[in-house]
N, C-alpha and C positions, 0 to 999 in steps of 0.2 A: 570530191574535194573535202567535205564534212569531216569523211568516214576517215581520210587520210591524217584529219590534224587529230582527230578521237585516240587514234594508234599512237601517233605521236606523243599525247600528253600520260598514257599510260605508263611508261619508262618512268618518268619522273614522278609520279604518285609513289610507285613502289619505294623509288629511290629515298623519299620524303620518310616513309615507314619504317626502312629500314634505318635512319638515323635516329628518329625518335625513337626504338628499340633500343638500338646502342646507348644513345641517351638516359636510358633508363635504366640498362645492366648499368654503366657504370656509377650512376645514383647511386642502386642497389650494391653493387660494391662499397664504393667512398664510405656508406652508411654501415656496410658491415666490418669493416676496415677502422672505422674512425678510432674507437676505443682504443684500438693498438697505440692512437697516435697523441694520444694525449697523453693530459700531467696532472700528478696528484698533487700541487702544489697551488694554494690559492693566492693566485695573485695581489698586489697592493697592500698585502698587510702581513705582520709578523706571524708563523706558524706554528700551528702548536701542534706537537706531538709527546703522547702519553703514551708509556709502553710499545713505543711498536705501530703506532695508532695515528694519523693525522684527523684532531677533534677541531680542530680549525672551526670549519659550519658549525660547530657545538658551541660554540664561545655566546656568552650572553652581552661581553664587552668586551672588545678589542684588549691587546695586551699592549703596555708599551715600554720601552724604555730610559729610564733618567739615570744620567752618569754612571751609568753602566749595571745598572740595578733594572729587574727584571718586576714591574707592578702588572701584578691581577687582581681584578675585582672580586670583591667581596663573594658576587655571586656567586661567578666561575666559582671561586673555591668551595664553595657549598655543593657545586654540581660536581665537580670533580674531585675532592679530598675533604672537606667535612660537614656533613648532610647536619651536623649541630651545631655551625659557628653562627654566633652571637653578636649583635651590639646592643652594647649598656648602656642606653640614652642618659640615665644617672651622673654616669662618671665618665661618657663620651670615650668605650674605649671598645674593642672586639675581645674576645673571646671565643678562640679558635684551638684545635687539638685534633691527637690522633690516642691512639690504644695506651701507649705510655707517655704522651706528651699532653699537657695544658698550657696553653701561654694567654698575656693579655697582651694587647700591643693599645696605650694609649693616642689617641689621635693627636697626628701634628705633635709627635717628641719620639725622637730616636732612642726608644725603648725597649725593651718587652722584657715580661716576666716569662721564665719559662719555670712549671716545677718548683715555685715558690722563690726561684733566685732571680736576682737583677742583672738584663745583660745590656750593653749599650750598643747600636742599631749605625750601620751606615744610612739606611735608610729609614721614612717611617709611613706609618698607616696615615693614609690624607683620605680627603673626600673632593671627586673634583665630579664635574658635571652630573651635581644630585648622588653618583654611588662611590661607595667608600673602593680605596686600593689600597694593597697589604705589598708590602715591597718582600715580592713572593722567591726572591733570588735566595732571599736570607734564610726561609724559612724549613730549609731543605731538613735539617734535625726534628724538627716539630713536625712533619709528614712523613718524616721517614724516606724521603726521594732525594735522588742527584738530581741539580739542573742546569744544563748549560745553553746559554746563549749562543748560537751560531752567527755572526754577524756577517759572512760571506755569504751565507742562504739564508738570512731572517727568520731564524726558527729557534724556535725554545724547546730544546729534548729534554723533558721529566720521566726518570725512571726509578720507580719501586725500588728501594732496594733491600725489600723483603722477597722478591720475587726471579726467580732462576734468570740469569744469565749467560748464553754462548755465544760466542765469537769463532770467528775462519778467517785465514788467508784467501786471498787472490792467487791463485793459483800462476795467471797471466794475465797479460792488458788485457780489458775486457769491457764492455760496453753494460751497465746496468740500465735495465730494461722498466716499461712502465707496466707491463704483461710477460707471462711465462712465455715469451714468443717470439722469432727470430724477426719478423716484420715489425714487433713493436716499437714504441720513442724511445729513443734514448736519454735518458734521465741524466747519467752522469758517466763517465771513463771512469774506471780504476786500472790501475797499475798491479803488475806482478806484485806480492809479498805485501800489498795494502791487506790494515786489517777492516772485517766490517761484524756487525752482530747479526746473527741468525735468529730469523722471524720465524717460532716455531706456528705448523698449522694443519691441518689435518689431511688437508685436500691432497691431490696426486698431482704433483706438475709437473711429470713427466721428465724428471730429470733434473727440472729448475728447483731454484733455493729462493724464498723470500729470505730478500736481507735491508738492512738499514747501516748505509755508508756513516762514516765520521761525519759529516756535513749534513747527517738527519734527511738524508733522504731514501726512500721506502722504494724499493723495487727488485726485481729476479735478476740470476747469473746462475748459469752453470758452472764455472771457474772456480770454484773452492778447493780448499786442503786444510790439512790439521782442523779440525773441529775443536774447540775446547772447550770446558767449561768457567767462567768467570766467576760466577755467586749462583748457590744453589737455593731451592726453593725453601725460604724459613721456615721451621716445622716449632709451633708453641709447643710445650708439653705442659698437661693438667696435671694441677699438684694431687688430685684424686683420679686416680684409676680404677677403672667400674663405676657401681653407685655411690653417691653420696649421702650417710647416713649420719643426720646429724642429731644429736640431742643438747634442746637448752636449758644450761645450766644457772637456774635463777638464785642469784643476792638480791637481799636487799642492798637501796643505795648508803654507801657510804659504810661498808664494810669490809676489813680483810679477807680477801679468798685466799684460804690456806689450801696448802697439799692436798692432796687424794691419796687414798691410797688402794680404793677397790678396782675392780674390773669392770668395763663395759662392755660385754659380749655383744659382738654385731654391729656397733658404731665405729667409724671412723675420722669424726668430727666431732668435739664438742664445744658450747658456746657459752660461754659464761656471760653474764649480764654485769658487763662490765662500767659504762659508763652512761649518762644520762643529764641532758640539756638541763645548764644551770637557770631558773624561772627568771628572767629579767636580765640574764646575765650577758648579754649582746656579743652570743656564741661562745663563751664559756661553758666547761663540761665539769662537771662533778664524776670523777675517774675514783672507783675503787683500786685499793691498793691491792697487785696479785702478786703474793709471792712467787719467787721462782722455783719453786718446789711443783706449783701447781701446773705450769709448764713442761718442766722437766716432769712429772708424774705423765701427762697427757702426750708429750713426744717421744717416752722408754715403752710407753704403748700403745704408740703407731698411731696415734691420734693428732688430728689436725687443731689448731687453734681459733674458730672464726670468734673474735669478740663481739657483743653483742652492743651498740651503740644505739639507745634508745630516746624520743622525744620527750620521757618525761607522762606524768601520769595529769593528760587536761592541758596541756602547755602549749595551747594550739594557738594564742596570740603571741607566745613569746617562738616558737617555731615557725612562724607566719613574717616574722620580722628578720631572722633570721637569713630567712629563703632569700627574702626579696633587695637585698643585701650585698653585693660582690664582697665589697670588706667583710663582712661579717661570713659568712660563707666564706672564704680565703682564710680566716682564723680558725671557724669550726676546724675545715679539713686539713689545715696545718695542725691542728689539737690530736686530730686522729693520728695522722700519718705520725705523727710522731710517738704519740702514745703504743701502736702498733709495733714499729721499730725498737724502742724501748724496751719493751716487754717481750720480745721473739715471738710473737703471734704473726700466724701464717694468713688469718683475713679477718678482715670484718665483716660484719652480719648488722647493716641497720634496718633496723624495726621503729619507724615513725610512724604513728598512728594519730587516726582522729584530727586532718588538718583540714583548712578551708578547700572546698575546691576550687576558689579562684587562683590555688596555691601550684593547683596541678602542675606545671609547664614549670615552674620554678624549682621543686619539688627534683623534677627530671635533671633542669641545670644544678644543681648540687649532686646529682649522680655523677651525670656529665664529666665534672670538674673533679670530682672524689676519686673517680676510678683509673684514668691515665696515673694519680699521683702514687696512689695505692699499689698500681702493677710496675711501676718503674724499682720496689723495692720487693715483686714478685709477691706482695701480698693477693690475697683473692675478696674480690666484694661480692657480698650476697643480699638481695634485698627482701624483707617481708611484704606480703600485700595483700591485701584480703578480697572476695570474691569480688569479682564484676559485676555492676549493674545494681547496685546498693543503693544506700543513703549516701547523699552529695559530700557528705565530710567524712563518712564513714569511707566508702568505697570509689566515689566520685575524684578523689582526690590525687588518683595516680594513673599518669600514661603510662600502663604496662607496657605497650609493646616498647616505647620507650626505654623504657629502667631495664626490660630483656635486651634488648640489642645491647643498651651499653653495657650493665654488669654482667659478671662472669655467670651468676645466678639468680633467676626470682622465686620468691618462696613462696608458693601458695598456701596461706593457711587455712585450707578447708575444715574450719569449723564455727561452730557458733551458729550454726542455719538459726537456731531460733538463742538467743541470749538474752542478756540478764533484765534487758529494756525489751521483752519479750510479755505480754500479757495472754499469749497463748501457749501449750505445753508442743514440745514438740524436741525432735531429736537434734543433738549438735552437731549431727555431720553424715545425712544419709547418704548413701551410696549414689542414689539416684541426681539427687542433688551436686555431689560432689565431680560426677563425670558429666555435667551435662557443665559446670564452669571447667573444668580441664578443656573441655572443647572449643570455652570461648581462649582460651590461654593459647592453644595450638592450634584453633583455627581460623577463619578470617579474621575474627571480630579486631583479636587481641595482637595475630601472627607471630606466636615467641616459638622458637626454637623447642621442641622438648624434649632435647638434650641439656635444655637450662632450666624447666622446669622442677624445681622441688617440691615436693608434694608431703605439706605439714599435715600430721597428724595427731588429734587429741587424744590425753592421755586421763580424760576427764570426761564426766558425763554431768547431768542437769538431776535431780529429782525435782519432780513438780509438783505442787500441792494447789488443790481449789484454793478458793477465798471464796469467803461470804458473797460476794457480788459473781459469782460464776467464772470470775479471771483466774489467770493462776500466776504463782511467786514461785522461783525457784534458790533452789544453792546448789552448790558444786560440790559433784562428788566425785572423790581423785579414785583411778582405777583399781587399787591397791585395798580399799572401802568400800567397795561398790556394793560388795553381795549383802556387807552386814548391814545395808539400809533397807535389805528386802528382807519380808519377817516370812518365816519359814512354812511352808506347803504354799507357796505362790507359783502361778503357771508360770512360765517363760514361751511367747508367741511370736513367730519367728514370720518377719515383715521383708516379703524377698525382694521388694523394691527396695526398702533400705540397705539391705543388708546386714539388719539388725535384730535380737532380739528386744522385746520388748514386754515388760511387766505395767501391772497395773492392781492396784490393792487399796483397800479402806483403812485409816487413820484417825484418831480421834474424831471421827465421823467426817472426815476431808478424805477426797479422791488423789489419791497418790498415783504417779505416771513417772517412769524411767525408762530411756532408751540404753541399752546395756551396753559398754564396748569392752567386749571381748574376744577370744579369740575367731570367733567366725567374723565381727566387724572388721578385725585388723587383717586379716586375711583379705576380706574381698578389697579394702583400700589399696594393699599393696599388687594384688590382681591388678587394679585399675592403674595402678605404677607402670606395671610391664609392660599392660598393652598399649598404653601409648606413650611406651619406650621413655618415661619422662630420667629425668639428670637424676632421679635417688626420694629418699622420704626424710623428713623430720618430725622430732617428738616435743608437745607440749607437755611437762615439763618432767627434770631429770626428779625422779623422789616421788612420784605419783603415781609410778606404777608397781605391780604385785611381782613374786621373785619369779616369776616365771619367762616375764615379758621381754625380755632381752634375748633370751635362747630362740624364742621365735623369731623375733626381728634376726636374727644369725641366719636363719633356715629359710628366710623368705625373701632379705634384700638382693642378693646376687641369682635368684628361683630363674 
């Protein structure tokens, strides 16, 4: 009788097995199936999509809407459209922009300046639970993007419209999918002859098209026809082609730049030293007058205009006030932009030296704000900066990677290793030296672009001479004068770390020391140009150097 119910209960073990088997494929399905069956669309709150993109989970604060005005916070826009926008606790207001736009938008006043003009606001910049919101519906000219509100699907579509657009028909009613896949959700119907925009992408889906319906929703169809193109991809064009070879051209302040009328073989830029910060003048400029001769002489031969806009010789409290300033700053750069405009100069070239480095970051915001205004009338900014890793007001003072990303150009002036606050002898710009800060320029430290790299070079050399105490004093000796400071049968000792030669001779019983630049110096700088591809060279200064120096620069800048 045992053995009998033992047999019996075996049937139904099996039976039990084979259910929790079953039980388990179709787990295992459900689970490999689900994805089909979902939605890219996050519930309970309004959507944001960018480009083709739902960033929704990206958002750092909800978006919302008031009477029909579309507010994003402060940060969002930082994270998604301007990695530099500002508030001026000063004057309680942001400071926000893209490549050709600046605006200020004052808190709590339907405002905003855009480009130095006053415009008036359906909406305005508030501050509500601790962070600020920019009534971002408005602001579509100042980013450069369309934005529409979908209030039947709760989504805000921002699209670039700097950046390619296509669009296709519906071929037939058709079922917009959440995966390239006949089993997956259905996201939304369209109809025959609807139009939707094509989501370009690299992948193979076997036939299927990413698209994005009117109503901002992201999913696959095979149903297309007519392809077209809507807005194609902006393509900027540089006002310089090839390198950039500039040389500046120094006035003093407060004189007439008249005509030219010689040649500059090999340059394509030059910078005249046009204007320079008035000392106490709370952003007023003291502007030399340039005739338009000197223009027209510089445009009949294919030469570019960067004027050269300068801090002023020590003007480091009245530059320091300046900075920290909106108003004051908003006058400077109204000064420029207009003075530019005025005078048919195709860019400016500032050269501000010698500021605090608590100035740095401020320093940056006056790029900031300079250069949107500058390129909306297709000017080009370039900025001077002296090596890395310096004295705190000497070189401390500038966020390169900064002032790289924003302006078109930053200038390295690789020289001066040893200068005039120098009590040891040494050369103004060895080789060695000068590629080992290129490196911080393009690589981590600095990360600039070097195809924005200019690479200043001197046109000038130091003689050294002891002093009684074993120190040594120097003066400048311009390239053009160089040889006749060296009194005749002196060796020349050729320093292959530098790249230079170098002399060394007795004088009224004092140790004389020059680092020479000539043409084996200038030669291996612009070497050091090509190999790391940098944006072109510049020369300190026009008139300092010997008749020869130009025809080389010809034969080397485009090498």
């Amino acid at each position: 009788m045992k053995k009998e119910k033992s047999e019996k209960k075996e049937p139904s073990f099996i039976l039990k097995c084979i259910v929790v088997a079953v039980f388990i494929a179709v787990v295992a399905v459900v689970i490999n199936l689900a994805p089909n069956y979902a939605d890219n669309k996050i519930k309970g709150k309004i959507n944001l999509i960018i480009n083709n993109g739902n960033l929704t989970l990206s958002l750092k604060n909800d978006i919302y809407i008031d009477d029909d005005i579309v507010y994003m916070s402060k940060k969002d826009i930082e994270n998604f459209f301007d990695g530099d926008i500002y508030y001026d606790e000063k004057y309680d207001q942001v400071l926000t922009g893209s490549d050709r736009k600046i605006a200020c938008l004052p808190i709590g006043k339907r405002e905003i300046t855009v480009n130095g003009s006053n415009v008036k606001l359906f909406g305005e910049a508030t501050k509500k639970d601790d962070e600020i919101y920019l009534p971002f519906s408005e602001l579509g000219d100042i980013y450069n993007v369309e934005i529409n509100y979908i209030k039947d699907n709760n989504v805000v579509v921002i699209d670039s419209l700097d950046r390619e657009k296509k669009m296709a028909n519906i071929s037939k009613d058709c079922d917009i999918k959440y995966l390239p896949t006949v089993i997956s959700k259905t996201l939304e119907k369209e109809k025959r002859g609807n139009s939707v925009i094509v989501i370009p992408t690299d992948e193979d889906l076997n036939g299927w098209t990413k698209v994005r319906t009117l109503n901002g929703t992201i999913g696959y169809t095979k149903e297309l026809a007519n392809e077209y193109t809507v807005r194609e991809n902006m393509k900027y064009e540089k006002q310089i082609e090839g390198k950039v070879s500039l040389v500046w051209d120094y006035y003093n302040t407060g004189v007439r730049i008249k005509e030219r009328t010689d040649k500059i073989n090999g340059i394509n830029v030059i910078s005249p030293t046009v204007a320079t910060l008035k000392e106490g003048g709370k952003g007023d400029l003291i502007i030399n007058t340039v005739e338009k001769g000197y223009v027209d002489w510089a445009h009949n031969n294919n030469y570019k205009v960067w004027a050269l806009v300068s801090n002023g010789d020590g003007l480091i409290d009245t530059t320091s006030e300046i900075l920290n300033d909106y108003t004051l700053r908003e006058k400077l750069i109204n000064s420029i932009v207009n003075m530019a405009s005025t005078n048919n100069f195709d860019g400016i070239n500032i050269d501000f030296e010698y500021m605090y480095e608590k100035d740095k970051d401020m320093f940056s915001r006056f790029i900031i704000e300079l250069a949107p205004r500058l390129r909306e009338y297709g000017k080009v900014l370039s900025v001077d900066v002296t090596a890395p890793d310096g004295s705190e007001n000497w070189s401390g003072c500038y966020d390169r990677h900064t002032i790289g990303k924003v302006a078109d150009y930053i200038v390295f002036m690789a020289y001066d290793q040893y200068g005039t606050s120098s009590n040891n002898a040494g050369t103004t710009g060895g080789c060695d030296w000068v590629e080992t800060n290129i490196k911080k320029f393009v690589g981590t430290q600095e990360e600039i672009e070097p195809e924005k790299v200019i690479l200043g070079m001197p046109l000038y050399t130091r003689l050294w001479t002891s002093n009684s105490d074993g120190k040594y004093s120097s003066k400048v000796v311009v390239l053009k004068n160089m040889n006749n400071e060296i009194p005749s049968g002196v060796e020349k000792q050729w320093d292959d770390a530098l790249k230079q030669n170098y002399v060394e001779f007795s004088q009224n019983g004092r140790t004389c020391k020059m680092w020479l630049e000539d043409e084996d110096s200038i030669r291996a700088r612009f070497e050091l140009m090509s190999k790391y591809d940098l944006a072109g060279a510049a020369y300190w200064q026009k008139g300092y150097e010997d008749s020869s120096y130009w025809d080389l620069v010809a034969t080397l800048i485009n090498k």
